[in-house]
N, C-alpha and C positions, 0 to 999 in steps of 0.2 A: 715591700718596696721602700716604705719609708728608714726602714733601718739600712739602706741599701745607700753607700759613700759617696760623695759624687764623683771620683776618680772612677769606680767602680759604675756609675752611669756614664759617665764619658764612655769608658771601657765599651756598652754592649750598644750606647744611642753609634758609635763609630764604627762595630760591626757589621748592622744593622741598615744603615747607609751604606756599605761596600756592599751590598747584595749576601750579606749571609743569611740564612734559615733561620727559623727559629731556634732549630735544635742546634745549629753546628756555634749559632753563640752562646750558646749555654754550656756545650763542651767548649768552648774558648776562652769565656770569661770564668767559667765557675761558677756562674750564679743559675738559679733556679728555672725552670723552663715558667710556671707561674709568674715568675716574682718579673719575667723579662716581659712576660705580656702585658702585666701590669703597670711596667715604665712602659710600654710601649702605647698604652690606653693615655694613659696621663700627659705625656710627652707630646704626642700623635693629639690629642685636644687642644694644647696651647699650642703647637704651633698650626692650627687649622684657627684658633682665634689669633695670633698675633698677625698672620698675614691677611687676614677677613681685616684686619683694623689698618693696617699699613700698607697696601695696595687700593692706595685711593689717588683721584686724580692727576694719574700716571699718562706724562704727556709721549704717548707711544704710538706713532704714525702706520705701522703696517705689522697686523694681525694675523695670524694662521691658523685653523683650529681645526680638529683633529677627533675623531676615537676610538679608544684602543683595549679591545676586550680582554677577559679574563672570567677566569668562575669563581664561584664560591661553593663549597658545601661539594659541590658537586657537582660534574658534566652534566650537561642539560637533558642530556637523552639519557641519564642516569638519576636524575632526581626522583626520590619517592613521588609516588601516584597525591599523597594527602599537599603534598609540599609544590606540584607544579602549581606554575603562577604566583608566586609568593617571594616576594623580592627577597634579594639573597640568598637565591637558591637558585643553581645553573649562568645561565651569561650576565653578567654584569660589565657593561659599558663606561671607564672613563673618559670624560669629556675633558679635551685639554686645550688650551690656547697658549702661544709665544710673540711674543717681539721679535718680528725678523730684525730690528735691529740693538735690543739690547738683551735680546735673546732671555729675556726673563718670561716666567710661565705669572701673567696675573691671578690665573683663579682657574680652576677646574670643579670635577663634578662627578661623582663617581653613583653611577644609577643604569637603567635600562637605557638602549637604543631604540627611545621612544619618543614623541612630543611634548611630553610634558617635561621631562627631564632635558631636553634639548631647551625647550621655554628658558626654563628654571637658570641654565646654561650661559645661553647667550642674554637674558638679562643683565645677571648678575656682571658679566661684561662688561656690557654696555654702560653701567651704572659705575665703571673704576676709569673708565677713559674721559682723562680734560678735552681733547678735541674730537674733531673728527678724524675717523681713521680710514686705511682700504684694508679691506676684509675681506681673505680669503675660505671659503671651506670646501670639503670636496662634497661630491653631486646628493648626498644622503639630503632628501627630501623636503624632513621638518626643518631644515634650518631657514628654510624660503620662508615662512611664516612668521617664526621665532626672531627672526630679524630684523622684518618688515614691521612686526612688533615691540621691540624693542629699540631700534635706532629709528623707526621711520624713514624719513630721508634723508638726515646726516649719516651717512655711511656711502662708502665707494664700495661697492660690494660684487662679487664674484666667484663663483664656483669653479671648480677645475674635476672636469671629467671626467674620470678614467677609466681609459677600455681594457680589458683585460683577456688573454688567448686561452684556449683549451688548453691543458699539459697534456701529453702523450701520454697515453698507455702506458704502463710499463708490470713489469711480471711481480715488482718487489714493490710490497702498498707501506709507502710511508708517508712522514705529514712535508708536504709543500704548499707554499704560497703559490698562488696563479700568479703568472707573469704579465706585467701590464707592459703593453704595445702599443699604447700611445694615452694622451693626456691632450682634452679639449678644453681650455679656458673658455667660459663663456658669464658674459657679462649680467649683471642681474640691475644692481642701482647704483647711481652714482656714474664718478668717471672714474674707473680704476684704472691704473699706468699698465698697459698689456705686459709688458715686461715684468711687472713686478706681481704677478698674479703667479704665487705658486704656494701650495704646502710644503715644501724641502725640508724646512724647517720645525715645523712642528711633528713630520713625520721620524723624520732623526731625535728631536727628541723623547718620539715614543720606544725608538731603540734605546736611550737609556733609559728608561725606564723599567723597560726587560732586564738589561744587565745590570741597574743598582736595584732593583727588588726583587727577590730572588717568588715569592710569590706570584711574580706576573713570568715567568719562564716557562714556558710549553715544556709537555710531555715529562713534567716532572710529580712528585705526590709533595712538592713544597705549596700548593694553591690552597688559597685563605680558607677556613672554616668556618668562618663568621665575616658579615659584610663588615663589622665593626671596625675589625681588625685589618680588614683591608683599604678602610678609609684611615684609619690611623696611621696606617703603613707610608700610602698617597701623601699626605701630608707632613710627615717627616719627611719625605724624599724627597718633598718641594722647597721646601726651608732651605734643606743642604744645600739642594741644588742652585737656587735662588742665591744665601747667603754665603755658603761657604767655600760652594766648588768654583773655585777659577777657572774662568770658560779660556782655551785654548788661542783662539782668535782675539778674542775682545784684552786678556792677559787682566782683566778682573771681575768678578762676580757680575752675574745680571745685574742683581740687585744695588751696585754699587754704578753701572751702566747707565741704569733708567734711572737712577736719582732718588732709589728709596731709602739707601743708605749711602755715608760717607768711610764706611770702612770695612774691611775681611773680616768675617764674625771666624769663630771657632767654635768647634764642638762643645766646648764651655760653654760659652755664649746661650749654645740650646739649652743646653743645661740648666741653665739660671732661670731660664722662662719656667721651670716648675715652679719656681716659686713667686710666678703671677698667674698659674693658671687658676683658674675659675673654679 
């Protein structure tokens, strides 16, 4: 990697954020399937420390947070007998939070759909936010503890419920989502604005996140093989997202939105962070 241009990292850090594979960038760029996972190691590191150092004291009023699974290694009912229970093997849970209004992702968490990884989660939160905020999640359990732990009583804070209907029957077995048929906001601490109690937002951004990482895509064999490489992945995807990608509505980058930066990075830009990472 080190003999590797930086035109030529531009080149696969750009594919790479479009949601391609491992392998279809390596037939695109030219470069090696090794040599891309190892820009992808190095890369995927500094931008997990540059934004751990720059999403601090982000004055972001109304929170959303979210998780959104994926495997590793392999389907959970498929993992070796020696390797159940052993993280990075079978479901792995990203934990994700946005700004419903600068639509920027402060920090996430890529681990089990457990308590202690939800801990871990909404701390790390809690510890980037200058005020107080409202905070929404939906009904998953640990977050009632994890919250009440980590904000106390500064937080507006509420759950949004969702019911979900049986699918029908049908003769041909394929994969569908259950259809939710209603959504119960209910309040937990604080005074949160009823109106403004929803996940919409963080849920949509879990759909990009399916469609720029081509490893979190159902019913494909692009699903990570190493948990490593799929937190590498997460956090390139965050950067772009964050720095580079012009959000639609807003007409400029979260990150340009919420005040962490004053201007549109480029793929360059990522680029250059190699030579500050650690």
């Amino acid at each position: 990697m080190n003999r590797l241009k930086p035109e030529k990292q531009k080149q696969v850090i750009a594919a790479l954020v479009e949601g391609n594979s491992i392998r279809s960038t390596c037939r695109m760029t030219g470069v090696a399937k090794g040599t891309v996972l190892k820009l992808l190691a190095t890369i995927g590191k500094a931008c997990a420390e540059y934004q751990n150092e720059v999403m601090r004291d982000l004055s972001c009023k109304r929170i959303q947070c979210d998780e959104i699974w994926s495997f590793c290694y392999a389907k959970q009912k498929n993992v070796p007998h020696k390797k159940k229970g052993m993280y990075g093997y079978g479901d792995v849970y990203t934990f994700t939070s946005i700004c419903a209004d600068s639509k920027l992702v402060p920090t996430w968490y890529v681990g089990k759909r457990d308590m202690p990884s939800t801990q871990i989660f909404i701390h790390d939160l809690a510890k980037r936010m200058k005020h107080k905020i409202q905070l929404t999640t939906d009904g998953f359990n640990p977050y009632l503890d994890a919250v009440e732990n980590a904000f106390g009583a500064e937080v507006d804070y509420s759950q949004l419920i969702k019911m979900y209907g049986k699918e029908a029957e049908t003769k041909e077995v394929r994969y569908s989502p259950p259809t939710c048929i209603g959504a119960k906001p209910v309040k937990i601490n604080g005074s949160p604005e009823p109106d403004k109690i929803s996940t919409s937002y963080v849920e949509r951004q879990n759909l990009t996140m399916r469609m720029s990482m081509r490893r979190f895509t159902r019913l494909t064999n692009a699903f990570s093989k190493k948990i490593e490489n799929l937190e590498y992945a997460v956090a390139l995807h965050f950067m772009h997202y964050n720095f580079c990608r012009i959000h639609k509505s807003l007409r400029i980058t979260p990150a340009m939105a919420a005040g962490v930066t004053n201007r549109l990075w480029d793929i360059e830009d990522i680029v250059a962070l190699l030579n500050t990472a650690s």
